[in-house]
KEZA-191885 format. One line per field, with one value per residue (C-alpha): z, y, x; residue number from 0. Coordinates in pm, 1 decimal. Example, Ala and Ser with C-alpha at 12.3 -4.5 7.8 and 13.67 -1.06 7.14 Angstrom:
residues 2
w 780.0 / 714.0;
v -450.0 / -106.0;
u 1230.0 / 1367.0;
i 0 / 1;
This chain:
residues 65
w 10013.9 / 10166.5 / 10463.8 / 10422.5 / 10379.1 / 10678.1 / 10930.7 / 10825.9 / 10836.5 / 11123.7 / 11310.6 / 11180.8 / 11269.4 / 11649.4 / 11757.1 / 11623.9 / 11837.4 / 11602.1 / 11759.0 / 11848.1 / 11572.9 / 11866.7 / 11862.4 / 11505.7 / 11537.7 / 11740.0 / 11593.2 / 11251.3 / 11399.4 / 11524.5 / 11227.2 / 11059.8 / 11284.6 / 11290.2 / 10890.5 / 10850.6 / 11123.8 / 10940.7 / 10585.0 / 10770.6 / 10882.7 / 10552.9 / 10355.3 / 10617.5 / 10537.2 / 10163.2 / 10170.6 / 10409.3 / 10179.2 / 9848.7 / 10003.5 / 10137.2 / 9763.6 / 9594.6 / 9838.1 / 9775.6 / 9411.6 / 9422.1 / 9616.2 / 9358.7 / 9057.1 / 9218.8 / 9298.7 / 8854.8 / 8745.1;
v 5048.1 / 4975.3 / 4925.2 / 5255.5 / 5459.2 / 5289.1 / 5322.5 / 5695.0 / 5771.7 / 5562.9 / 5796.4 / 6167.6 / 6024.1 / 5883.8 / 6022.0 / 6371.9 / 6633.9 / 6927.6 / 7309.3 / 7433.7 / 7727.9 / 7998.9 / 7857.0 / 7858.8 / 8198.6 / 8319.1 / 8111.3 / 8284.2 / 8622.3 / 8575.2 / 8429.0 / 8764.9 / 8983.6 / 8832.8 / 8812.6 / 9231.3 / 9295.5 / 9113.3 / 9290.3 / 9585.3 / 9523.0 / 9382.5 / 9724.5 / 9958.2 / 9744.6 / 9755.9 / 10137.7 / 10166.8 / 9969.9 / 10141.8 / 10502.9 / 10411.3 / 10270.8 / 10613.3 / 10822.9 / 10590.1 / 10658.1 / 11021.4 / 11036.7 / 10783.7 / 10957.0 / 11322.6 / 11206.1 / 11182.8 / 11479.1;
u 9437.9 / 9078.0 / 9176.4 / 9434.2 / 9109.2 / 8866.5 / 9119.9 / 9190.6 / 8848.7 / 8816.4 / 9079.9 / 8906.9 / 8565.3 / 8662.0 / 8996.4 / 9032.8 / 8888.3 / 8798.1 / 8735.0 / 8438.8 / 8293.8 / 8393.4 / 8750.3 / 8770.7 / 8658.3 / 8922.8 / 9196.2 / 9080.9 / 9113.9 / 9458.3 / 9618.9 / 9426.4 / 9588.5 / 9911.2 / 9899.3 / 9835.4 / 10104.5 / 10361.4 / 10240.7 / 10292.6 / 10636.9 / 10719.8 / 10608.0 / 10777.2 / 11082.2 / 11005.4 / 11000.0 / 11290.5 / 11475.5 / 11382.7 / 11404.7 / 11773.3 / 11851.5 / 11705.7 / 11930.4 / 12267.6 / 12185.8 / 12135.6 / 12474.8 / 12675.7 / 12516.1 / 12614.3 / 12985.2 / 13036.0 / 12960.9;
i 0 / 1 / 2 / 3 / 4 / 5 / 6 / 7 / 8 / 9 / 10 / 11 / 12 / 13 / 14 / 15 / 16 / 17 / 18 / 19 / 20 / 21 / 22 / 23 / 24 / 25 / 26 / 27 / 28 / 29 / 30 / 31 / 32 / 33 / 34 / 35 / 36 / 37 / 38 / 39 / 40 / 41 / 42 / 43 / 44 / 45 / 46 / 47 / 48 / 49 / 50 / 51 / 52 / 53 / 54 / 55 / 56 / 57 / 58 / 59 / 60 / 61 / 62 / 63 / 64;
């Protein structure tokens, strides 16, 4: 298990190259963007979805009376 440990920390300390803070930046901001856009798409589908369902609704409940 000791050994487990030193050669894991061994690898993250001496083998692992880690981004700079300006690429961390930037990565950051693209996963932010991405992450609204798909909200976005997700909520237009939402209310697509929900305003179709209201108007199939309206229609079935209309056809028994």
């Amino acid at each position: 298990m000791f050994n487990y440990v030193k050669e894991s920390y061994n690898e993250l300390v001496n083998k692992v190259t880690w981004p700079t803070f300006p690429q961390l930046q930037s990565s950051t901001i693209v996963v932010m963007v991405a992450s609204v856009i798909f909200a976005l798409i997700v909520l237009a589908m939402d209310i697509s979805f929900e305003n179709l369902m209201a108007a199939i609704y309206k229609t079935l409940g209309n056809l028994g009376r």
